[in-house]
N, C-alpha and C positions, 0 to 999 in steps of 0.2 A: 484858915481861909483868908483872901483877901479883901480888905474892904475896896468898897465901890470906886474911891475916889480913882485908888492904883489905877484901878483896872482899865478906868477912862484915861490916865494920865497915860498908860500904855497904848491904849489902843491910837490915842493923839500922836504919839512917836510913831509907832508903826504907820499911820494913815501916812505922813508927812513922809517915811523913809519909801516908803513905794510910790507914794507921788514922783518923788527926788530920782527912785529911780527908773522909772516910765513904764513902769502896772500901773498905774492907774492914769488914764491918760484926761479925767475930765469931763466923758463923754454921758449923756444920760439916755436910757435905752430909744427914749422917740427921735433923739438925731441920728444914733448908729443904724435906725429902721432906715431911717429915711435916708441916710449915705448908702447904706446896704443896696437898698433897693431903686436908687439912683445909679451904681457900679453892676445890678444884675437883675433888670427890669422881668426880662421874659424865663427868670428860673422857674421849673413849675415844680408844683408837689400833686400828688392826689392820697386827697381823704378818703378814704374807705369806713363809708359807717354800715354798721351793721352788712357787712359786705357788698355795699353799693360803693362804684368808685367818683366821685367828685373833686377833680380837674381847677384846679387855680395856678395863675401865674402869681409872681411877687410882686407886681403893679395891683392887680385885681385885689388882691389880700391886703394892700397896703390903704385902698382906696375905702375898701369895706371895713378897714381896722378904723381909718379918721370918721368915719359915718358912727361908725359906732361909739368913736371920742364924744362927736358933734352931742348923741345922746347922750350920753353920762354927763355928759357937762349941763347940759337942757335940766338934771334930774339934781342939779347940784352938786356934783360931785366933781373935785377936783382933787388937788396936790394935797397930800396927808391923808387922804380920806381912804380906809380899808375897804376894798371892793372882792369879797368871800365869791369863789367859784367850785361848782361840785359837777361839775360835767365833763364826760365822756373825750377824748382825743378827736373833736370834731373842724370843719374848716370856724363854725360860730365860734369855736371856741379859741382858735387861732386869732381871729378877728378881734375876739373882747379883750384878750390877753395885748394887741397891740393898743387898743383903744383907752385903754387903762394907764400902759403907760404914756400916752397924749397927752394923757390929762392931768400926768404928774402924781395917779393916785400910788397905792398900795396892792399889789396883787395879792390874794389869799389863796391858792391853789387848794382842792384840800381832797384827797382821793378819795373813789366813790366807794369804797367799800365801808368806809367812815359810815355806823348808824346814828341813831337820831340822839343819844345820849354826846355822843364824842360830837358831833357837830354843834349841840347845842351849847356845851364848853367853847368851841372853838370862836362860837359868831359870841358870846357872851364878852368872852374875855380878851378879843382881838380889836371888840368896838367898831365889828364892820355893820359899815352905812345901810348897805347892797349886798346880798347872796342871788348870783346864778345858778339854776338846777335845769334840770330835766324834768317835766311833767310824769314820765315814766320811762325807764331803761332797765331793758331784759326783765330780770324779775323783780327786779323795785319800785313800790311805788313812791316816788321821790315830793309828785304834790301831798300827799296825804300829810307828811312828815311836816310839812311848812306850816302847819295851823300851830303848831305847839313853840315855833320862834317866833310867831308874829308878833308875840307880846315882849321881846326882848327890846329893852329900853331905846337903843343906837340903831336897831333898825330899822330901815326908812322903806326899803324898797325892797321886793322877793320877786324876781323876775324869771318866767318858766317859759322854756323850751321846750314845745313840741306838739300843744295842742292849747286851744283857749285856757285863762286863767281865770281864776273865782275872782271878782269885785275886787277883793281886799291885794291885787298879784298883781302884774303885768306881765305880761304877754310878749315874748322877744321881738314879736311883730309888733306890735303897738308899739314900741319903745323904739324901735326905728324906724315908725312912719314919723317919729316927731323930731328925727335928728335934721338938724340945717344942714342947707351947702356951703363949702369954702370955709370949712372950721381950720385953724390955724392953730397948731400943736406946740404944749407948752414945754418948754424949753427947762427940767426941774434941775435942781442943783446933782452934780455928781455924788453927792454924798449924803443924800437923801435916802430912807430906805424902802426898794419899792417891792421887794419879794417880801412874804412871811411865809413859813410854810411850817405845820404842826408833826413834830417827828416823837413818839415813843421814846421814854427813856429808862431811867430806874424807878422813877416815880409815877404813880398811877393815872397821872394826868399827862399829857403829850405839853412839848414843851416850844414852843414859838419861837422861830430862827427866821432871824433877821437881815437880810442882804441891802445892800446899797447898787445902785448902777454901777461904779464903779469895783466890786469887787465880780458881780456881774460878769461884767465884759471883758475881764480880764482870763476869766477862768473859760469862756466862749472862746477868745483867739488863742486857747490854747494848742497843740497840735494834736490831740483827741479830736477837738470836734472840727478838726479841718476838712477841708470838702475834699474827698478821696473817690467822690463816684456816689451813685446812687444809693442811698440807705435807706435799710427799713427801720422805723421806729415804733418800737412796739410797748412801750412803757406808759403809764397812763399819765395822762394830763395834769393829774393831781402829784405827784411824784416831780422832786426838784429838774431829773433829767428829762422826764416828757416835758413839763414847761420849756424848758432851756432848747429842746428839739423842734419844738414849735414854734422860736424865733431866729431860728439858725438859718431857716431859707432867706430869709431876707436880710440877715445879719452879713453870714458868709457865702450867700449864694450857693448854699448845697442844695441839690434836689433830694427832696424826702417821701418816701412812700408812708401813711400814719395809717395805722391799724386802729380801730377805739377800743376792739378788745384782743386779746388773745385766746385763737383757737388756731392750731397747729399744722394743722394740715391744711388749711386757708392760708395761713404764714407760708406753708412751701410751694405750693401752687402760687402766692405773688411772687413770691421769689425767682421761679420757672418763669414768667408770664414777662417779668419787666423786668428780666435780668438785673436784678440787687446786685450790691459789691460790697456794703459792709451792714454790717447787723451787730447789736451786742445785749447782752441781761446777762440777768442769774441763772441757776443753773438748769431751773424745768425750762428755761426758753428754749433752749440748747438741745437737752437730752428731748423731749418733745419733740423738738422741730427736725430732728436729725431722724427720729423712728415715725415721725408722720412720711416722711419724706421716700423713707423706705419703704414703707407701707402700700405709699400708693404711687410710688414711681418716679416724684419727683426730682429733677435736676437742678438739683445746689451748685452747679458748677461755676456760676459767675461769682460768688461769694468770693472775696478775697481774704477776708479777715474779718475776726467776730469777738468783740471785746466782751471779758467778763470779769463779774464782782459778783460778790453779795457770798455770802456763811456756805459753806458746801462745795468750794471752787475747788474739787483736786484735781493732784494731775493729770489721773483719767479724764477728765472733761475734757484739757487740752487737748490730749491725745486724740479723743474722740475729733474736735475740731480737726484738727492737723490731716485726720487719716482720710476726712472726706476735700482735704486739698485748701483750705482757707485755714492759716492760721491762728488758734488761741490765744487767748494774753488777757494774764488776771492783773486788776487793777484794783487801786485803794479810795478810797475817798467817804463821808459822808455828809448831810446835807447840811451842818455845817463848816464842812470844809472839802468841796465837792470832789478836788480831781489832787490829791494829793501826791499820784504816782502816776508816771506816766504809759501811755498804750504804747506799745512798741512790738508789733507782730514779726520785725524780721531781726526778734534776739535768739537766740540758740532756745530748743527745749526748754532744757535746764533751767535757763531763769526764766521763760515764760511760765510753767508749771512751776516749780519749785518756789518763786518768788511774787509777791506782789508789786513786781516793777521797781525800778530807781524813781528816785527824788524829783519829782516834778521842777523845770527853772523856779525861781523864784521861793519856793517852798523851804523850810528847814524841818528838821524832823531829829527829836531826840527821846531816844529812852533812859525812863526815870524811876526810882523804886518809892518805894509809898511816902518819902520823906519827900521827896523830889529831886533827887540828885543824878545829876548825869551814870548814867552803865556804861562800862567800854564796852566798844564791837562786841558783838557774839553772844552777849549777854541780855534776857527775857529780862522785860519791863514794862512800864504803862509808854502808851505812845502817845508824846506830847509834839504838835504840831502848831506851826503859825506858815505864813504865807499870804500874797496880797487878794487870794480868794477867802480865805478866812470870814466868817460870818460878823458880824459885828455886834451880839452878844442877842443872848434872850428877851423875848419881849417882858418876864421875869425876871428882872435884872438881879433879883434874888440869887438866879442860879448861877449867873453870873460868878458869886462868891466862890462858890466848892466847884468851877468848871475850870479856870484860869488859874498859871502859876504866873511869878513874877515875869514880866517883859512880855505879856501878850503869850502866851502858851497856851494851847488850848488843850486838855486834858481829854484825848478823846472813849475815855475805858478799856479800848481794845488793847492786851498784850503782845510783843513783838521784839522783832531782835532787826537790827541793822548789823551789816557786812562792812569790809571797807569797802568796798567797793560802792557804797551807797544805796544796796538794793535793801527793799526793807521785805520782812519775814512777819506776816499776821500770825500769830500761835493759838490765841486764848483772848475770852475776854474779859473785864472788870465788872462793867456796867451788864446789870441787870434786865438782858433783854432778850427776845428767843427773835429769831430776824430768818422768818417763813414764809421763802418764796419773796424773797426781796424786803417784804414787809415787814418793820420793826415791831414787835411787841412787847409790851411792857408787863414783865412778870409779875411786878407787884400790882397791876390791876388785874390781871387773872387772879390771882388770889383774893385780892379784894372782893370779886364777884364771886369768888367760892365761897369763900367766909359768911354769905349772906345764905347760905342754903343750910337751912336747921339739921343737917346729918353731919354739918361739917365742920370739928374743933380745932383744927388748925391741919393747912393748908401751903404745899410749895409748888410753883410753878418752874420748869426747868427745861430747857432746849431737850429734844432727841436727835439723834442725826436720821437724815433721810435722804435717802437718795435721789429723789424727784425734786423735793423744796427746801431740800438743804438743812432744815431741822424744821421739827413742829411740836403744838404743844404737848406738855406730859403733864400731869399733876401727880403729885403724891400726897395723901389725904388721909390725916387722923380723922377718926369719926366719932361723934358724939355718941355717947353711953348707949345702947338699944338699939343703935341706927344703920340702916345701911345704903347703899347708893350706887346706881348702874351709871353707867358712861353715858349711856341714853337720858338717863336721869338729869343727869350734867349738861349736856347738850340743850334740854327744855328749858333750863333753869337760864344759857346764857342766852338762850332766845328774847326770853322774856327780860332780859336785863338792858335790851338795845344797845349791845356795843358788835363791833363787826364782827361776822360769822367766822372768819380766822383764826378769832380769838379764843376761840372754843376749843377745851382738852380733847385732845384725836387719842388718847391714853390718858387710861386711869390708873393708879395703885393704890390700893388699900395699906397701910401700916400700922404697926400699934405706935410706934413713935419715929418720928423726923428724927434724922440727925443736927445735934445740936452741938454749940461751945459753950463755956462757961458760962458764957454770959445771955446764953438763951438763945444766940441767931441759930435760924437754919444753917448746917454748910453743904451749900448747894451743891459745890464742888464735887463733893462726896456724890450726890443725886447723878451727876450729872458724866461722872465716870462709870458710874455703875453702867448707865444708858449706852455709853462710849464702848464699852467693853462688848456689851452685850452685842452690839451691833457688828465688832469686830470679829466677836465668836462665830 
């Protein structure tokens, strides 16, 4: 592992070689709003919440983002300060997400399926000032949950959307009757860091990834997110790409349609209604919205292209895009290191299915074997990437050690093979994680929470494949002496443990014993061909 100093010493060379070479241009997100939206006043979007539509231009959003500055700033809050957000793909939330950055704070996105255990890590250990919620969305209720962070040390303010707050809260309305006029937006250094966002890893806790403006904005004018025509964005708020889709109208003057949740045959009918041209997710966005659409009639024909990622991408999916007339194309990236391959819908088949795209500008990408040594072509390795989007290390700078090789490398787990040709090839992956329906999850906290259920002596957590969400969970579970245990069982147990409903085994296996190695670990591998095969049988 590398000590820390390296790692800074690297990431200093690399910040200065992309400076040098014009990624990083200097810019901080509250000046690119406000150029943006300077070059493309009357772009409009509409927000669709809970399927009501709500109509803004990029003046009106921009005007509503500084009001909402003027407050945070009222509340103390400024440059440094973590401002946690847990709501819904709304215009408010469009709004706060600009006003945040006004003020030079921190943004904390943190997606709402997050329960009250994982949120309470998140605002503990982030040190945010401020958390935004929802008073209540669909079936959560989101106030209830606030009484048990109120007492966390760093936070000052729990401000609720959607209906009056208890004494101890604010009120989104209250909090903007007290914003001023003519607030005047702070100007923060480029290399400030204003994203955080908590991503599942191998370890049981999710682990805080760090962005600056500048790597930001660099990974935005990329030609993925270029304005191509009307798009629907249907990813949540809390998720690096919904954030980043929610400053894109005023960034790049794209018009955007925002969905707050996904329900699919609502997706195909806007899509009919306000003629879309580009859409992209994982793989149930796709397969979903392709058979709602059949189902009930609707005309996807204005689609032009529909970009996809995430665990489960094959080539039938493409296929499947291609046959109803808008072209597939699987792409690579994670949150941190967002757009690592680039969208390219008019490549041959062949590499749109087959491949996860060539080399994004600016990006390098090499595979390495467990020592870290460069693979030739054609040869399966861990996939170590840098680039001027690249995150700027953990808010655990700890992790930082076992995540980095030497010169800035970022070790992202996932196995893979590059071509000459540049196109890289996801195979397999390192890092301990089942990634269901877009959402990363961390196996060794499912197990952690098994571990805690008196029937259960040891415990492994391991992807399936699935064909709607791309894998989900399995467990395979030694059982203590006399004991037995229903899947139902399991399910009660993670209820009661408040972490997100996701995260719950959808499969159980009884065994007398895990596969083990010498030295005691599970080999999952083994688990997890079994599942491979089974599926393929």
């Amino acid at each position: 592992m590398l000590d820390l100093d390296t790692i800074a010493r690297d990431r200093e060379s690399l910040r200065q070689r992309w400076k040098a070479a014009g990624f990083h241009a200097g810019r901080s997100l509250s000046r690119a709003l406000a150029e943006g939206v300077r070059r493309h006043p009357d772009v409009e979007s509409v927000f669709y919440a809970q399927q009501q539509p709500r109509r803004t231009t990029n003046r009106e959003l921009y005007a509503e983002g500084l009001r909402v500055a003027s407050a945070l700033s009222g509340q103390g809050l400024g440059r440094g300060d973590v401002v946690a957000v847990q709501l819904p793909t709304w215009l408010e939330t469009a709004a706060l997400f600009q006003g945040i950055a006004h003020v030079g704070a921190t943004a904390l996105p943190i997606v709402s399926i997050y329960g009250p255990s994982e949120v309470e890590f998140i605002l503990r250990q982030s040190g945010a000032r401020a958390f935004f919620v929802p008073a209540r969305w669909r079936n959560t209720d989101y106030l209830a949950r606030c009484e048990r962070f109120a007492a966390l040390p760093r936070l000052e303010h729990i401000v609720v959307l959607g209906r009056d707050a208890p004494g101890r809260f604010t009120a989104w309305d209250d909090l903007l009757r007290a914003a001023a006029p003519g607030f005047e937006p702070l100007d923060a250094d480029a290399d400030d860091v204003c994203l955080l966002m908590y991503t599942s890893g191998t370890s049981s806790a999710p682990k805080g990834v760090q962005h600056t403006h500048d790597t930001l904005l660099w990974e935005w004018g990329r030609p993925t997110y270029a304005n191509r025509g009307l798009y629907l964005a249907n990813l949540p708020a809390g998720h690096y790409t919904g954030y980043g889709f929610l400053m894109r109208p005023a960034i790049l003057g794209a018009p955007m349609i925002f969905l707050d949740h996904w329900d699919a045959p609502f997706a195909a009918e806007v899509i009919e209604r306000h003629r879309v041209k580009h859409g992209g997710g994982t793989p149930i966005f796709l397969f979903t919205l392709l058979r709602a659409a059949e189902e009930h009639g609707r005309d996807l024909s204005s689609l032009e292209a529909f970009s996809l990622a995430g665990q489960g991408m094959t080539p039938a999916m493409v296929a499947l895009a291609d046959a109803k007339g808008f072209p597939g194309a699987r792409v690579y990236g994670s949150t941190e290191h967002p757009t690592v391959t680039a969208f390219d819908p008019t490549l041959s088949f062949e590499r749109r299915a087959g491949s996860d795209g060539r080399i994004d500008e600016g990006n390098q990408v090499r595979i390495v074997d467990d020592e870290g040594r460069d693979l030739p072509p054609g040869r399966e390795g861990e996939i170590a990437t840098r680039g001027p989007e690249l995150f700027v290390g953990y808010l655990d700078s700890e992790l930082d050690r076992e995540s980095f090789l030497p010169g800035g490398w970022f070790k992202t787990g996932d196995v893979g093979r590059l071509d000459r040709d540049g196109f890289l090839f996801v195979t397999d992956r390192k890092k301990d994680i089942i990634i269901r329906g877009g959402e990363n999850i961390s196996s060794v906290e499912v197990e952690e929470v098994l571990s805690r259920h008196p029937a259960v002596a040891a415990a492994a957590a391991v992807a399936m494949p699935d064909a709607t969400y791309g894998e989900k969970v399995c467990s395979f579970v030694e059982l203590a002496p006399g004991a037995s245990l229903s899947l139902a069982e399991v399910a009660e147990h993670f209820a009661h443990a408040g972490v997100a409903r996701q995260k719950t085994p959808e499969r159980l296996e009884i065994v007398d014993q895990l596969p083990r190695n010498a030295s005691g670990k599970v080999k999952k591998f083994e688990l997890r061909r079994q599942l491979r095969e089974e599926t393929a049988g």
